[in-house]
Each structure stands twice: as C-alpha cells, then as structure tokens.
C-alpha positions as CSV (number, residue, x, y, z in Angstrom):
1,X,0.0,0.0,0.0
2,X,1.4,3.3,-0.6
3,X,1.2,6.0,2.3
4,X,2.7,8.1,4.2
5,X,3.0,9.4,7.6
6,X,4.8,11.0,9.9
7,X,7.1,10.0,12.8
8,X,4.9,8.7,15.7
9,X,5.2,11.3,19.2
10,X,5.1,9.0,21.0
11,X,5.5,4.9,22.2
12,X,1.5,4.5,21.7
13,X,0.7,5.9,18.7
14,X,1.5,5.6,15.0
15,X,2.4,8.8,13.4
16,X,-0.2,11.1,11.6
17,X,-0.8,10.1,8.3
18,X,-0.5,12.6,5.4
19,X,-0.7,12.8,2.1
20,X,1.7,11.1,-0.2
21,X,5.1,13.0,-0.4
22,X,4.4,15.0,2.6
23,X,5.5,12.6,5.2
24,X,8.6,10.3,6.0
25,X,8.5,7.8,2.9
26,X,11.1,8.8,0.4
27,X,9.5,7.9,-2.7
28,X,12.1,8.0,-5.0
29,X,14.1,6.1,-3.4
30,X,11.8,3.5,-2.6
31,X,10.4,2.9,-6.3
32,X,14.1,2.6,-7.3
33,X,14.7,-0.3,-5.1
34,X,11.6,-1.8,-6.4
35,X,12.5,-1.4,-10.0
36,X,16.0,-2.9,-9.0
37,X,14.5,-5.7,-7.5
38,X,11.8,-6.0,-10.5
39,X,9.2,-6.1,-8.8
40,X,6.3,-6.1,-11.1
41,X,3.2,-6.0,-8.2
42,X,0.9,-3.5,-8.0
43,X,0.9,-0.3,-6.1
44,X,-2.0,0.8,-4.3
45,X,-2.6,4.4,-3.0
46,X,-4.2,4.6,0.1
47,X,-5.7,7.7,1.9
48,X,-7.3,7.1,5.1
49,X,-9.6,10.4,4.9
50,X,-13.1,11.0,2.2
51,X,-14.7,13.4,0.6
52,X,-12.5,16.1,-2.3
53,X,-9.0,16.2,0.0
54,X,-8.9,12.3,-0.3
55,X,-9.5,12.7,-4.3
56,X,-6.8,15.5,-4.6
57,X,-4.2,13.5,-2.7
58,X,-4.9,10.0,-4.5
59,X,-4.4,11.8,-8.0
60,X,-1.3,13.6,-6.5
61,X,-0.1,10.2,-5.1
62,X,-0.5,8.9,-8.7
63,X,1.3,11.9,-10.2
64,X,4.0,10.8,-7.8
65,X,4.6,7.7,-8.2
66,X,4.5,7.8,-12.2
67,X,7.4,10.2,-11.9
68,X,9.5,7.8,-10.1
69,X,8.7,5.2,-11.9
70,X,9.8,7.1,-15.3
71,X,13.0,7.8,-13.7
C-alpha cells in the first residue's frame, strides 16, 4: 500500500498520516529499489480520509509515483 506518515510522538501511537510525499516515505528512493529488485506488483494508494481532500491527494499520489517510476 502506498502512504505516508509522519514520525509517531510517541510509544503508543502511530504517526499522523499525510498525504503522499508529505510525510517520511522517500518515494524515489523506494520505487528505485523496487525497480531494481523488479518487482512487477501492483501499487496501491491509500488515503485514510473521504470526501475532495482524499481525491486531490490519490491523483497527486499517482502523479508521484508515475514520476519515479519514469526515472
């Protein structure tokens, strides 16, 4: 699933998710690895929030991830 977050605050908690690229997932680097490793799955962008926001970040998430993977 792609997602992204940021650093929990604490020992209980996970850390407040946020849209894709905004949080502590370095993209690029990620798909790289995948693409060395060939993986050939799929990638899934989740957002955790509805309505508009949730549409804006999904088709940002996409935007994304179609950069790295052209790279």
């Amino acid at each position: 699933h792609i997602k992204d977050s940021l650093h929990p605050v604490n020992g209980r908690d996970l850390g407040e998710e946020v849209k894709v690229g905004e949080g502590k997932v370095d993209y690029p680097t990620l798909i790289k690895k995948l693409k060395e490793l060939n993986y050939q799955g799929n990638l899934i962008i989740e957002r955790e929030i509805s309505g508009e926001q949730q549409i804006r970040d999904i088709i940002s998430a996409k935007k994304l991830l179609e950069e790295c993977l052209n790279d």
